[in-house]
GUDOVEX-830538 format. One record per residue (C-alpha): x, y, z; residue in three letters. Coordinates in steps of 0.1 Angstrom, whole numbers, plus 2048, in hexadecimal, padded with zeros to 3 digits. Layout:
NODE	X	Y	Z	Ala
...
//
This chain:
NODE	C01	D65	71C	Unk
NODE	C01	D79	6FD	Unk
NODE	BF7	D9A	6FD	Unk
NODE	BD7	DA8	6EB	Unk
NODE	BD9	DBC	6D0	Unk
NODE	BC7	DE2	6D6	Unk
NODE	BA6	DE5	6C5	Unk
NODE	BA9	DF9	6A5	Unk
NODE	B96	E18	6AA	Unk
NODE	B79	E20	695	Unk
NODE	B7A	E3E	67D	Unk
NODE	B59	E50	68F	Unk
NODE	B55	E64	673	Unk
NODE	B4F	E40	660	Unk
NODE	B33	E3C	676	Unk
NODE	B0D	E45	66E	Unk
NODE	B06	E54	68C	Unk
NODE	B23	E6F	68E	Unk
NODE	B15	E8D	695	Unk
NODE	B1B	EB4	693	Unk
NODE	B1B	EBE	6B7	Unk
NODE	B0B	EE4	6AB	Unk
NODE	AF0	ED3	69C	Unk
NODE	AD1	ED3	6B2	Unk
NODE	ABE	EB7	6A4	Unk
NODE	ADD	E9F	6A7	Unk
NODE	ADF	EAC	6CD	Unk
NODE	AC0	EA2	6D1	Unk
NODE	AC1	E82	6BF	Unk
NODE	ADD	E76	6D6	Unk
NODE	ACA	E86	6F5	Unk
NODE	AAB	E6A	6E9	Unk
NODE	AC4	E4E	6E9	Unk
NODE	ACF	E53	70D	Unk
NODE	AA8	E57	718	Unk
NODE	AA0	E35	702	Unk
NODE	ABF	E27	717	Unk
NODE	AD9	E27	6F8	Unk
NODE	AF7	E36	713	Unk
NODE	B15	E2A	721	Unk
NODE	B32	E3F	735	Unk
NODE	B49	E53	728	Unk
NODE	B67	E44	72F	Unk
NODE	B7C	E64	735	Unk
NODE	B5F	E78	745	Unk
NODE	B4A	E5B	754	Unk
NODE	B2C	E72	749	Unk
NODE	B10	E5C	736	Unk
NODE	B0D	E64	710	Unk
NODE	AFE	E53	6F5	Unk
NODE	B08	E33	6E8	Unk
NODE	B12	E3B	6C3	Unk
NODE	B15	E16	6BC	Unk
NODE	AF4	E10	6C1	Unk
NODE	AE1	E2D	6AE	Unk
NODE	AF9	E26	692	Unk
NODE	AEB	E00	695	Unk
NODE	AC7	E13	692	Unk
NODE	AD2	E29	677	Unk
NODE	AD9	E0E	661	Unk
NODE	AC3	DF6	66A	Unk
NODE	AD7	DDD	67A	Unk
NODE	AC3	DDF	69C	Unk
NODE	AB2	DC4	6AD	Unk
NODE	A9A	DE1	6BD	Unk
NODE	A96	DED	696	Unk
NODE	A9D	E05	67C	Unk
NODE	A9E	E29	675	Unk
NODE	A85	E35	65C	Unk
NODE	AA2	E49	64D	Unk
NODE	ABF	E32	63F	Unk
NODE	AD9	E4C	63E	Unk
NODE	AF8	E5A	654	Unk
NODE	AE9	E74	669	Unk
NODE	B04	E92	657	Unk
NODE	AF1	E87	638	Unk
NODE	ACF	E8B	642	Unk
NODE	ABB	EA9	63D	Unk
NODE	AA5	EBB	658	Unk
NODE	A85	EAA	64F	Unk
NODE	A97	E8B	64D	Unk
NODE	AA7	E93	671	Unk
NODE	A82	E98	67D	Unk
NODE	A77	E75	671	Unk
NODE	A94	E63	687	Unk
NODE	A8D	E7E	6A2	Unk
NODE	A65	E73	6A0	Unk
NODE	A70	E4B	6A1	Unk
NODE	A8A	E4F	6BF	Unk
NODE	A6A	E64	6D3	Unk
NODE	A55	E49	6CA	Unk
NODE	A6E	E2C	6D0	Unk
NODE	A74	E3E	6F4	Unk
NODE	A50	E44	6FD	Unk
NODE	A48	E1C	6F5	Unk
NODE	A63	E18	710	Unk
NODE	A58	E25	72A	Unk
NODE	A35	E24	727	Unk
NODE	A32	DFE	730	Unk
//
């Protein structure tokens, strides 16, 4: 049996939803996806953080769930931009669980 070939790793800074981590609003962004269920374990930690994959699917409107109202990296957004994809993840997570 041939052995597989390790998975190239992806350049996180490449992705749109790479994030400063002194930046309050991009805390709390990732803090929404874990509450709208967007998580998965760490796999040095095992803590649960937020799946990047899947808000960067959201950021640029890839989703099956839907799209962010903001079609830009989160580092390239400005605050009032931030508060627009802050306002749709609250949203997204109230729908959620209020069924």
């Amino acid at each position: 049996m041939k052995p597989q070939a390790a998975k190239p790793k992806t350049d996180r800074r490449k992705l749109w939803s790479y994030f400063d981590k002194s930046n309050s609003k991009h805390k709390y962004i990732l803090s929404l996806c874990i509450q709208f269920g967007w998580s998965k374990e760490h796999y040095k930690t095992g803590n649960t953080v937020a799946d990047l994959g899947a808000l960067d699917s959201w950021l640029r409107g890839n989703s099956t769930i839907g799209q962010s109202p903001v079609k830009k990296p989160l580092e390239e957004m400005t605050s009032q931009e931030l508060s627009k994809v802050i306002a749709a993840l609250e949203s997204m997570t109230v729908k959620r669980y209020s069924k």
